[in-house]
TORDREN-283609 format. One line per 2 residues: number of its first residue (from 0); their letters; for each residue x, y, z of N, C-alpha, C, O, CB. Coordinates in pm, whole numbers. Glycine has a CB too. Layout:
// residues N
NUM	a	X Y Z X Y Z X Y Z X Y Z X Y Z ~ ...
***
This chain:
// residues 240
0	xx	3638 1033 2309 3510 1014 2377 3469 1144 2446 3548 1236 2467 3519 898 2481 ~ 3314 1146 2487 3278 1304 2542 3164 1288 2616 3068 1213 2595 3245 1424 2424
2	xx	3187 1378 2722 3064 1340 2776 2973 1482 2752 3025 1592 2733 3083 1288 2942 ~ 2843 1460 2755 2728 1545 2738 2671 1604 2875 2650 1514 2957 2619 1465 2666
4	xx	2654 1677 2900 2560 1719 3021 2462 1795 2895 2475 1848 2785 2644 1838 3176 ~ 2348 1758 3009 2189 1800 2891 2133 1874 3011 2181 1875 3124 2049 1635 2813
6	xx	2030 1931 2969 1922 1965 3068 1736 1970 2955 1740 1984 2833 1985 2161 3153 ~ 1647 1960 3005 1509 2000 2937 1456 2114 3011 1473 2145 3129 1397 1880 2938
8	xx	1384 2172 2914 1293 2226 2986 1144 2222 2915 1140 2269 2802 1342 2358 3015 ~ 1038 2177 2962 944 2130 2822 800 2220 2937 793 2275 3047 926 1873 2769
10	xx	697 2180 2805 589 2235 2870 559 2154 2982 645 2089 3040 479 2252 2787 ~ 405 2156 3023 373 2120 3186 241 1957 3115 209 1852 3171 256 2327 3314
12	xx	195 2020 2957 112 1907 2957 172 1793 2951 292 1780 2975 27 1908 2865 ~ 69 1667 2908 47 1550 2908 225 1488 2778 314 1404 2780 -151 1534 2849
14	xx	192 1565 2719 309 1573 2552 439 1563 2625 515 1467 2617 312 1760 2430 ~ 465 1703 2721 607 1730 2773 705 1733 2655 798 1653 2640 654 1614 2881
16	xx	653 1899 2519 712 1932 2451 841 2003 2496 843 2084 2588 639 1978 2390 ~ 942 1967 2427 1108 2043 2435 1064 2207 2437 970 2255 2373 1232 2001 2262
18	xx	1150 2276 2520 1065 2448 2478 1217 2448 2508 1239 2563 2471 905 2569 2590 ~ 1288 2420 2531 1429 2490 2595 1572 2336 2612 1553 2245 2692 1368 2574 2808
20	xx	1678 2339 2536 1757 2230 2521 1863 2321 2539 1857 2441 2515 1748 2137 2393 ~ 1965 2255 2586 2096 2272 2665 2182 2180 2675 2143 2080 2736 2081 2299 2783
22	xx	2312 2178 2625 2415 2081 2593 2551 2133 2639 2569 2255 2637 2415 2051 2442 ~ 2608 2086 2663 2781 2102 2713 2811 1981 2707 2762 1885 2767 2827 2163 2870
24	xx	2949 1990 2583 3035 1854 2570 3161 1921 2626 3222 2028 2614 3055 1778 2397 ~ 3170 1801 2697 3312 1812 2776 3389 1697 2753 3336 1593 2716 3300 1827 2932
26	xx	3540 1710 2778 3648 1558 2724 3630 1481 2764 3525 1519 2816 3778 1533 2736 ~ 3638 1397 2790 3603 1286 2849 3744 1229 2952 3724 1147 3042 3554 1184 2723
28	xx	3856 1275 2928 3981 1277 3000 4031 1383 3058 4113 1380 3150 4068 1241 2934 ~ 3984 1484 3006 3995 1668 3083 3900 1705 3132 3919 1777 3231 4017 1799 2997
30	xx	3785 1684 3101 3642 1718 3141 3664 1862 3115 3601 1928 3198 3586 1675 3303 ~ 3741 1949 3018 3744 2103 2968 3593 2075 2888 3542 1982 2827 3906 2160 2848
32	xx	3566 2178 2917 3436 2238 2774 3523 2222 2640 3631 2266 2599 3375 2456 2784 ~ 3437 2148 2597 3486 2177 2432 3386 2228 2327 3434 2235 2214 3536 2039 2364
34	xx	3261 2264 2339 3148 2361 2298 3043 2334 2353 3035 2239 2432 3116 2369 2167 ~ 2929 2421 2319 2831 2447 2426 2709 2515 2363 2706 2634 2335 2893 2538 2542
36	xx	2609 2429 2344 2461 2454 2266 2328 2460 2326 2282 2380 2408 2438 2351 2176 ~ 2283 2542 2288 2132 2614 2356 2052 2684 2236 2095 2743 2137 2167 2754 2487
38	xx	1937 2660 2273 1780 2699 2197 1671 2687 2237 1646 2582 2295 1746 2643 2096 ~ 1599 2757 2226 1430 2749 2240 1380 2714 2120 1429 2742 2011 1352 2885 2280
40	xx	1261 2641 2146 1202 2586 2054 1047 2666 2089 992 2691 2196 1221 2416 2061 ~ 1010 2689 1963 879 2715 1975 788 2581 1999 823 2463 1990 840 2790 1853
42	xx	648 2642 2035 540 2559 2107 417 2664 2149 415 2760 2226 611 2481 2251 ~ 315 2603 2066 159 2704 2105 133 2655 2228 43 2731 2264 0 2682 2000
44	xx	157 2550 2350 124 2486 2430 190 2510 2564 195 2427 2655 130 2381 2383 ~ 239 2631 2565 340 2705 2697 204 2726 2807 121 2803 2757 440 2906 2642
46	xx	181 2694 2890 65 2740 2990 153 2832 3063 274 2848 3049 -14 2617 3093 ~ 51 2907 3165 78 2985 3307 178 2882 3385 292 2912 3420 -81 3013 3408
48	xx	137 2798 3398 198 2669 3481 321 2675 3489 403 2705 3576 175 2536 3430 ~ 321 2623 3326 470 2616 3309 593 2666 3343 697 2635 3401 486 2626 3233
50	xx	505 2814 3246 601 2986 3279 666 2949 3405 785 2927 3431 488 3162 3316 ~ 518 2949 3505 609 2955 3690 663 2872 3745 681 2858 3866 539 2975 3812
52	xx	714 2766 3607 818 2661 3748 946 2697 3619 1056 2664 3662 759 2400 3798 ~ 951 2755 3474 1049 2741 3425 1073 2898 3376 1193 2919 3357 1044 2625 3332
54	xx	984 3020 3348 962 3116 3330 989 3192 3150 1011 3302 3101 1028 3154 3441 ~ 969 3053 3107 947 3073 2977 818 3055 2897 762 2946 2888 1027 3006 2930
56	xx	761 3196 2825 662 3221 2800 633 3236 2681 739 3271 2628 636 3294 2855 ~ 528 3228 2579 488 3220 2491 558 3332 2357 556 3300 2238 365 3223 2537
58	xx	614 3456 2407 626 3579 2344 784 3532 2343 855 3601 2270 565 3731 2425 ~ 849 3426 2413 997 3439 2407 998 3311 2297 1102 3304 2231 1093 3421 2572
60	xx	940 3253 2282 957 3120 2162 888 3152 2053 900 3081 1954 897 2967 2204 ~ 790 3282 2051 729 3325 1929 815 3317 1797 754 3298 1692 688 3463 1949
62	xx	960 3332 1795 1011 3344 1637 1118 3231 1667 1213 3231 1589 1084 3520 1572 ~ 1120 3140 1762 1209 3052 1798 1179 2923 1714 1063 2893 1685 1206 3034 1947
64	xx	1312 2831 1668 1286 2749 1591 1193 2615 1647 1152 2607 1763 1408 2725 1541 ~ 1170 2509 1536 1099 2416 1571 1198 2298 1656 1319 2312 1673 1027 2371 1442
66	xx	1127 2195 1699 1252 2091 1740 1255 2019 1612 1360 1960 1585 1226 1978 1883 ~ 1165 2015 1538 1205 1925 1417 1337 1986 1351 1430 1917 1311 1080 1920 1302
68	xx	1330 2130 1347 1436 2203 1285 1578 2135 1341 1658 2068 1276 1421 2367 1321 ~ 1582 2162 1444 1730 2096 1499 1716 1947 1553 1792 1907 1641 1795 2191 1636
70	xx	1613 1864 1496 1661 1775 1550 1808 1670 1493 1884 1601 1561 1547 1718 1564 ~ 1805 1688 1388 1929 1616 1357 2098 1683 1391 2212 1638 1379 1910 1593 1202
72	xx	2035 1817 1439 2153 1872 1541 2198 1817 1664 2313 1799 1704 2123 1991 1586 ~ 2047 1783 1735 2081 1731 1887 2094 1593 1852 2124 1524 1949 1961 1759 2015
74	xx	2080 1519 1724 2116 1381 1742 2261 1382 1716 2339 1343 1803 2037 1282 1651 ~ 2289 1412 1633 2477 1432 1598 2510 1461 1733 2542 1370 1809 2545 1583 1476
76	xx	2506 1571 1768 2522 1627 1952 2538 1523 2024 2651 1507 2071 2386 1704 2034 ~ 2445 1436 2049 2412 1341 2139 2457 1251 2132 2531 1221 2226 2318 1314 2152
78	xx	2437 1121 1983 2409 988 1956 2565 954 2014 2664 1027 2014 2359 946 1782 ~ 2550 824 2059 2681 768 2076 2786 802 2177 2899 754 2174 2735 784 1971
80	xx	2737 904 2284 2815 985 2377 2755 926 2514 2661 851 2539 2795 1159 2354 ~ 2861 1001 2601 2816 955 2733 2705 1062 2761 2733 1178 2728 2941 948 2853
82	xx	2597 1041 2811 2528 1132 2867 2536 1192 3045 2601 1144 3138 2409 1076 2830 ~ 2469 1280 3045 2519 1310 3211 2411 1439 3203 2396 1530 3121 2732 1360 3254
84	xx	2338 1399 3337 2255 1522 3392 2184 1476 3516 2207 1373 3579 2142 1579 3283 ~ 2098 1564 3541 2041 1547 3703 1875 1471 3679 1788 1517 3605 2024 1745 3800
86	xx	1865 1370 3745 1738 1277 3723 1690 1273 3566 1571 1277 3532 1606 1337 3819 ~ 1815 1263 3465 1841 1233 3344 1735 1090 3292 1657 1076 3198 2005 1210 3345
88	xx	1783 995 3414 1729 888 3326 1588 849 3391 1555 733 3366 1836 755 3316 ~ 1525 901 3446 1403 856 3445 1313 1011 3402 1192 997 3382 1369 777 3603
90	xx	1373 1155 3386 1246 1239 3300 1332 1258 3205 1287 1193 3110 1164 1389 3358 ~ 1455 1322 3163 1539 1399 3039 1521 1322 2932 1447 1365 2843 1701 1417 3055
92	xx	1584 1196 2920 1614 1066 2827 1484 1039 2768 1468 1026 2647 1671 927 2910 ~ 1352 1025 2889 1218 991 2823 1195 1072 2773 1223 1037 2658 1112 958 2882
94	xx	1163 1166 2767 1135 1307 2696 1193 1344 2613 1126 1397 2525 1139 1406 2754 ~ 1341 1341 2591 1418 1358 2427 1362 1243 2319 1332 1269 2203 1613 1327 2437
96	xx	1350 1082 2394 1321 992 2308 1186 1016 2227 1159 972 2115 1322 873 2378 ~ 1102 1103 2315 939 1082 2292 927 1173 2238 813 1173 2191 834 1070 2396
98	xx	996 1288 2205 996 1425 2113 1035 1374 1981 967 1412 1886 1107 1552 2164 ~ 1172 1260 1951 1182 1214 1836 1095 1130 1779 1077 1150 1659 1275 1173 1829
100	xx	1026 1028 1837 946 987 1817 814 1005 1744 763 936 1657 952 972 1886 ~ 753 1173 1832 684 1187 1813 662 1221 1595 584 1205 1501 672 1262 1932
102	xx	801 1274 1633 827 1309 1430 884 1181 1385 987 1186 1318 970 1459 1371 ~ 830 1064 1414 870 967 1340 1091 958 1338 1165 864 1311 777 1011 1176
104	xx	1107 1034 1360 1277 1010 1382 1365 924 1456 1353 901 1576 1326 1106 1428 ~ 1467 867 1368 1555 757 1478 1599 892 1579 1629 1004 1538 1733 646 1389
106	xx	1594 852 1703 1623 920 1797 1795 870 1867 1842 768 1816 1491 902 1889 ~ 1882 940 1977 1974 932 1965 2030 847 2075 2017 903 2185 2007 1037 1940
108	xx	2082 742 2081 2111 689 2201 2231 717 2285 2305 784 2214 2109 575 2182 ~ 2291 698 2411 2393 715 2501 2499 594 2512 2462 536 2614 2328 741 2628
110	xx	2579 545 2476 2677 467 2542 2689 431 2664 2728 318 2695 2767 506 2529 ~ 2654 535 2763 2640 526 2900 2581 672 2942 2581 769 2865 2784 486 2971
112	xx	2528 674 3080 2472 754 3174 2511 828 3302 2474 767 3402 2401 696 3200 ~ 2549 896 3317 2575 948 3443 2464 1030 3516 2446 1126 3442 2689 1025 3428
114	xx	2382 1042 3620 2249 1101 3624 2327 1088 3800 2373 996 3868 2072 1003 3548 ~ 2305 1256 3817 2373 1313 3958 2305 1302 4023 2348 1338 4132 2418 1434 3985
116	xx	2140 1248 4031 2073 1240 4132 2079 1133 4157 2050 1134 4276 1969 1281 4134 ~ 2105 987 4117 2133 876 4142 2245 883 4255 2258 829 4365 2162 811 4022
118	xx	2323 973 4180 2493 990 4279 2469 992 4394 2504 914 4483 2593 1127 4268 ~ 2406 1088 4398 2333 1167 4573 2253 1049 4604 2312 995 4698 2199 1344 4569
120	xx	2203 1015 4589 2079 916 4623 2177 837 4734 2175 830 4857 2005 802 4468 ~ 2255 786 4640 2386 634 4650 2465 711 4797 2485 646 4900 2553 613 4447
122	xx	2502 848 4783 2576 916 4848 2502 988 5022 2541 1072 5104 2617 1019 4731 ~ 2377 895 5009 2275 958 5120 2304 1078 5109 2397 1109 5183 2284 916 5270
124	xx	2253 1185 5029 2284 1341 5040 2167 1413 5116 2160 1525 5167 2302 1412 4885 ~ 2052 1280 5101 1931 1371 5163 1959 1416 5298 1932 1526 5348 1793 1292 5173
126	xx	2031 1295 5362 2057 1313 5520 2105 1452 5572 2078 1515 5674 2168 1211 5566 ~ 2179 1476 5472 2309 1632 5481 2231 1704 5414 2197 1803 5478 2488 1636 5397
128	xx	2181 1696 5299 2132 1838 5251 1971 1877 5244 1934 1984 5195 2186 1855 5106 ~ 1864 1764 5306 1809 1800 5319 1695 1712 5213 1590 1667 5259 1856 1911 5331
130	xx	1723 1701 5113 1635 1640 4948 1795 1633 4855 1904 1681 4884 1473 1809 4843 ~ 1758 1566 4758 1850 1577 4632 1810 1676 4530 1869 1682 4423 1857 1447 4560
132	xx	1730 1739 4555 1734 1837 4434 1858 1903 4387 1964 1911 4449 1649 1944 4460 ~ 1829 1952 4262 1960 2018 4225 1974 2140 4291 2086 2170 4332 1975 2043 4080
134	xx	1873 2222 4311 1932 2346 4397 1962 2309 4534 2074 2330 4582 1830 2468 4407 ~ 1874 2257 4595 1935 2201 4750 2066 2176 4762 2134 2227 4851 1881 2068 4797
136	xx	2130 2065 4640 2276 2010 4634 2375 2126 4639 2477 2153 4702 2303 1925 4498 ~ 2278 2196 4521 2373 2357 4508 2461 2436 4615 2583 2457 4618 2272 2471 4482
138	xx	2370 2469 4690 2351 2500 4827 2425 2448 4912 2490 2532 4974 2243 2477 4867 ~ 2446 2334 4944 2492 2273 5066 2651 2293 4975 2750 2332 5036 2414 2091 5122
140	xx	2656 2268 4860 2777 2269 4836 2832 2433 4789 2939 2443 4728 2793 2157 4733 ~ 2771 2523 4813 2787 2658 4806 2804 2629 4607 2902 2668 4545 2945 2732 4926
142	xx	2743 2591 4574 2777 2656 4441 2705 2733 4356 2587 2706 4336 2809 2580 4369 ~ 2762 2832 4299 2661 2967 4245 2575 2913 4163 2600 2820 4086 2732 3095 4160
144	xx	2434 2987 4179 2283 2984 4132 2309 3089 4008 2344 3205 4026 2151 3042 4263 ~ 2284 3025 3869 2297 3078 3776 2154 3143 3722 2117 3259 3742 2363 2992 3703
146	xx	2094 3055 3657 1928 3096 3663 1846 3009 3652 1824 2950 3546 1879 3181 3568 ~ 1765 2980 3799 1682 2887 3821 1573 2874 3711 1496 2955 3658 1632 2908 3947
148	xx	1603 2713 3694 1495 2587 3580 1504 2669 3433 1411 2691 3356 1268 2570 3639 ~ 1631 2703 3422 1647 2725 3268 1791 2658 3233 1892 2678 3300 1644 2899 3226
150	xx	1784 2572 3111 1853 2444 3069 1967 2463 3086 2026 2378 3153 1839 2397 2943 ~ 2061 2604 3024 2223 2650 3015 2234 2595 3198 2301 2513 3261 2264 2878 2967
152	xx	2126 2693 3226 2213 2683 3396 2187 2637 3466 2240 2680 3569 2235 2762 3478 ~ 2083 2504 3489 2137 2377 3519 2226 2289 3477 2303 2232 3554 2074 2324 3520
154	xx	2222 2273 3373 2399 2199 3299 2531 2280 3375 2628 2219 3420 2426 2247 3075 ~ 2522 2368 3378 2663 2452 3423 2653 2430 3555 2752 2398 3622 2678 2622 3389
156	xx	2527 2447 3610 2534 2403 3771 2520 2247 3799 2511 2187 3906 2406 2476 3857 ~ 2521 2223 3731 2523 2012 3764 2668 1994 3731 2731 1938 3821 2402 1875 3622
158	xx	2738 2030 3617 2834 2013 3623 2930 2043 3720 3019 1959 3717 2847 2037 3548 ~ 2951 2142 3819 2977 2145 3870 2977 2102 4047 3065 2118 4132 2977 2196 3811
160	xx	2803 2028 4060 2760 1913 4124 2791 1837 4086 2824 1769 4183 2665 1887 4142 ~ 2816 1769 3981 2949 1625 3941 3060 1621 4024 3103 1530 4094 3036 1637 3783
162	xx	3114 1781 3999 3294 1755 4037 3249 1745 4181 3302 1653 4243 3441 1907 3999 ~ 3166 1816 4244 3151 1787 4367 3166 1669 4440 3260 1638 4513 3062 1816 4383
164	xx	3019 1577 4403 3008 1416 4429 3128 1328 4388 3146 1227 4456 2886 1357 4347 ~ 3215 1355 4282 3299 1267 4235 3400 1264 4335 3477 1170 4355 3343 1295 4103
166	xx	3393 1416 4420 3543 1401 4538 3491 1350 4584 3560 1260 4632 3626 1495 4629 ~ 3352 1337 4624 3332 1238 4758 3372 1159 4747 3471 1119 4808 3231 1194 4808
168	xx	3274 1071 4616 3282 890 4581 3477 892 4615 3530 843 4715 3217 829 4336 ~ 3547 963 4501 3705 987 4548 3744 948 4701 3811 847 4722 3742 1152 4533
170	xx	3714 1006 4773 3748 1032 4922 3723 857 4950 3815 775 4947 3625 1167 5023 ~ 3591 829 4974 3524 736 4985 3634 607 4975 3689 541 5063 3412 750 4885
172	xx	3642 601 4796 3664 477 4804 3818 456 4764 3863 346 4731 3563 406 4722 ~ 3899 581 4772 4087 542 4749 4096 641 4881 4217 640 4902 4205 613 4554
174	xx	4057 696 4946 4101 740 5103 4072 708 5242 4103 761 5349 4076 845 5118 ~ 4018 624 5215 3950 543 5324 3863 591 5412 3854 540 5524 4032 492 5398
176	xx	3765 726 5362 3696 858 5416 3629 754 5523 3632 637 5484 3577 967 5296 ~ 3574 774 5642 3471 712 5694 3357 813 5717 3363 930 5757 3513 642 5812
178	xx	3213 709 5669 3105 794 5666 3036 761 5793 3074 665 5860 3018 780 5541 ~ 2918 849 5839 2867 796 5961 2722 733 5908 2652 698 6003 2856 919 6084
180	xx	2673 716 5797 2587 642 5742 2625 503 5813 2735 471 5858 2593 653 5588 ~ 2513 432 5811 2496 268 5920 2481 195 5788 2525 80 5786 2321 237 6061
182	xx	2427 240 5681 2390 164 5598 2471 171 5467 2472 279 5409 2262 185 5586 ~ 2549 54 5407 2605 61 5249 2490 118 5169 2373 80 5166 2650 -97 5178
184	xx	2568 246 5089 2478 322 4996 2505 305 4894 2417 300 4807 2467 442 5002 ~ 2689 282 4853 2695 223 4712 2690 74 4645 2723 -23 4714 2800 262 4676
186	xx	2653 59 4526 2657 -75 4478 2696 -99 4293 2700 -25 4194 2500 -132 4520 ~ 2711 -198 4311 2748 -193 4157 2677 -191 4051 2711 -181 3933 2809 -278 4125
188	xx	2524 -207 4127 2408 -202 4021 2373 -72 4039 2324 -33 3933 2281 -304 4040 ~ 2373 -16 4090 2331 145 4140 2452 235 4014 2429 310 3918 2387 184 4373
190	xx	2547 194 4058 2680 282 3962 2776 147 3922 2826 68 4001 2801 428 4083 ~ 2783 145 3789 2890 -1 3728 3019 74 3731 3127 16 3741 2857 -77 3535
192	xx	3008 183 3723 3159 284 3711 3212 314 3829 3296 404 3829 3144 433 3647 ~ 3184 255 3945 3263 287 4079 3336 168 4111 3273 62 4099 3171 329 4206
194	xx	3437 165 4143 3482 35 4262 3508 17 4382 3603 60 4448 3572 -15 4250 ~ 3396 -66 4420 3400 -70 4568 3433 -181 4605 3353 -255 4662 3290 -40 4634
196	xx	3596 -224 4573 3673 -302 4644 3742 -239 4738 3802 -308 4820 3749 -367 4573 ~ 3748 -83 4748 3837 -5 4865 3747 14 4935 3775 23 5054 3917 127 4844
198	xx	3628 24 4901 3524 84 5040 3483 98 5147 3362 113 5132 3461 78 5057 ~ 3517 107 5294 3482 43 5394 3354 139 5432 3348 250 5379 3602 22 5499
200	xx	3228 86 5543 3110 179 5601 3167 170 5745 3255 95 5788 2932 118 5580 ~ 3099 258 5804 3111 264 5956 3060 136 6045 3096 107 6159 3029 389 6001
202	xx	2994 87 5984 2898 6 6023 3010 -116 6058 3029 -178 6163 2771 -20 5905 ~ 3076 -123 5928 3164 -244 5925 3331 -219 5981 3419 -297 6019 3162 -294 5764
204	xx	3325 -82 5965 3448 -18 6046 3455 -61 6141 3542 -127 6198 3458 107 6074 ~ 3321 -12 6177 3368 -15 6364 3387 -189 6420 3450 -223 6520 3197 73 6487
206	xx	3315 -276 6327 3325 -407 6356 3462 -450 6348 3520 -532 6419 3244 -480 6275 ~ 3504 -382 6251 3623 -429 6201 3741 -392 6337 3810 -480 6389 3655 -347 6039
208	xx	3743 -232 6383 3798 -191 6451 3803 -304 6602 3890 -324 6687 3745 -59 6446 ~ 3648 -366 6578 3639 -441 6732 3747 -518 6772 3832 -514 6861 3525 -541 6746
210	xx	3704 -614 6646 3793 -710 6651 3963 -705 6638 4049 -784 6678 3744 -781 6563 ~ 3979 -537 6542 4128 -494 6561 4176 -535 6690 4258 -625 6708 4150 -340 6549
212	xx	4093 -426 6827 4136 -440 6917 4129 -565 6986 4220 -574 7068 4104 -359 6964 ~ 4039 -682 6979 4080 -781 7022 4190 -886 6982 4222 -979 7056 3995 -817 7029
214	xx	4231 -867 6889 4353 -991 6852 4472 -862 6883 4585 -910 6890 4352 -1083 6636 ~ 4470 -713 6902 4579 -686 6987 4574 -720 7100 4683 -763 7140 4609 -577 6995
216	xx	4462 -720 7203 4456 -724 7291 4537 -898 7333 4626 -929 7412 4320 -675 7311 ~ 4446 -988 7226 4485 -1101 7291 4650 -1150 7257 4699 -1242 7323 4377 -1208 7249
218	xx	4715 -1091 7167 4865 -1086 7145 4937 -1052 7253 5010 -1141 7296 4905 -998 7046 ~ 4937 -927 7321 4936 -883 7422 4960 -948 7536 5070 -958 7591 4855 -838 7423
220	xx	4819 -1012 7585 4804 -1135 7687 4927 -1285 7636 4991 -1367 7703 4602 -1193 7670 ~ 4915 -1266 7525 5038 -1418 7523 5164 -1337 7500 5250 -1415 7459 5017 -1564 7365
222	xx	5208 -1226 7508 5343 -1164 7504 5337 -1153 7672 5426 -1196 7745 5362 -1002 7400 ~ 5238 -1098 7710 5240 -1102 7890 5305 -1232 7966 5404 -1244 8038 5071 -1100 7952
224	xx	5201 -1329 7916 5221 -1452 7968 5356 -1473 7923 5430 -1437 8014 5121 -1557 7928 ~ 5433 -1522 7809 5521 -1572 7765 5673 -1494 7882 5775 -1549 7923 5503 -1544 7592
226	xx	5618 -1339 7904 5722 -1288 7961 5737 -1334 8084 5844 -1385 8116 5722 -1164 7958 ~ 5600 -1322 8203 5573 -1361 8306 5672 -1501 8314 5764 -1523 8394 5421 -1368 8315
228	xx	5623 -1584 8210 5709 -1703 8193 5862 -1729 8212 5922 -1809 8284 5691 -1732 8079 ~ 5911 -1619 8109 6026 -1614 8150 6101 -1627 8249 6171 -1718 8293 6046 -1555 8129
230	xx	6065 -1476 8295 6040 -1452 8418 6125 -1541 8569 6227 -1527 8636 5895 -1474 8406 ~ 5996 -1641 8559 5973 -1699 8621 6103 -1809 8632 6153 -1837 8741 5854 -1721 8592
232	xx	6155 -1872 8491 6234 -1931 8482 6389 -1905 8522 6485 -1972 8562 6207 -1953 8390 ~ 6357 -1756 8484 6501 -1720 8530 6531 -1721 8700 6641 -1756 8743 6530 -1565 8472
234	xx	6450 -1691 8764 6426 -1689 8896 6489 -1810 8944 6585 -1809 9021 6284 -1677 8929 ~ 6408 -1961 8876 6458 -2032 8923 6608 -2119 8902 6666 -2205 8968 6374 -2072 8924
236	xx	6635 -2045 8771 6791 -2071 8759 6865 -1990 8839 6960 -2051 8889 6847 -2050 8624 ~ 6857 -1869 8873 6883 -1826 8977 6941 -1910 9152 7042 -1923 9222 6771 -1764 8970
238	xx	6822 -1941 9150 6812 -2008 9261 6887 -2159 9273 6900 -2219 9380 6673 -2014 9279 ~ 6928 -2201 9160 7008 -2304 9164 7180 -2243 9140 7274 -2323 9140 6947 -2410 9047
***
């Protein structure tokens, strides 16, 4: 089994043509790289726009292939694998499907999903870092900026925002981490791949802790009493 990290990078219109695809399969039990695919695709439909949020321009996809050309590359690539990327499943996924589509092609499906902005979401990251974006995440977690909104290096930098979040969820839910979040962030509909039978929140910690201290406390009081009791008895054997 393998998992995929993807990234897009497409134009700005209405279409949201592929101009830039990015793949890293990794083991699925080592999580090692096991190869690693990138291309531009040509497209007459690159605006100014675009260029300045992804900085790919018309003169760099001029002799670059079509997506029809590779599409039965990125479906082999893809079909049947775990997928994994950053707000994957509500723009990446729509946008690979709707590019195959658009050429009439069976397009490629996932087995399952991993999408790191969900993680964060689940993981309240906004609180700490500010937003979930992928560079924000970057950042808070010091990890090197490869080259901003181009596909290789967001995949290489999400991937390594995976290993990040995964120590948390780790910490979280086999170390008994306590968070200062008030509110449960994970759930099983949110992530089916976590288990949160170890989980405890602060919220419920500290409840929990309350009542710790009251059934010591009240043990206590009947070890008091019981001694007092004693006590008492011996006194009066004493006295006889």
């Amino acid at each position: 089994m393998e998992i995929v990290f993807y990234d897009l990078e497409t134009t700005t219109n209405k279409k949201k043509e592929i101009i830039e695809f990015a793949a890293v399969v990794l083991n699925y039990n080592t999580l090692q790289i096991k190869h690693t695919f990138t291309t531009l695709f040509y497209s007459e439909n690159i605006t100014s726009h675009s260029t300045s949020i992804n900085t790919i321009h018309s003169q760099m996809v001029q002799h670059a292939p079509t997506f029809q050309q590779y599409s039965q590359t990125i479906f082999k690539l893809m079909n049947g694998k775990i997928w994994a990327g950053h707000n994957i499943e509500i723009f990446d996924n729509r946008v690979l499907k709707n590019n195959f589509q658009d050429l009439n092609l069976e397009f490629p499906k996932p087995i399952a999903c991993i999408d790191t902005l969900k993680i964060a979401r689940n993981l309240k990251m906004k609180e700490v870092a500010g937003n979930c974006k992928l560079e924000t995440l970057s950042k808070h977690y010091s990890i090197s900026k490869f080259q901003k909104h181009r596909a290789l290096s967001d995949v290489l930098e999400n991937i390594k925002l995976f290993q990040c979040l995964s120590t948390s969820l780790f910490l979280i839910s086999n170390l008994q981490v306590p968070f200062s979040y008030s509110q449960p962030y994970l759930t099983t509909e949110t992530n089916p791949f976590i288990n949160l039978q170890s989980i405890s929140f602060d919220s419920n910690q500290s409840h929990q802790n309350q009542e710790n201290q009251e059934n010591i406390e009240n043990i206590e009081n009947i070890e008091n009493k019981e001694e007092n009791q004693q006590n008492q008895q011996n006194k009066e054997n004493q006295n006889l």
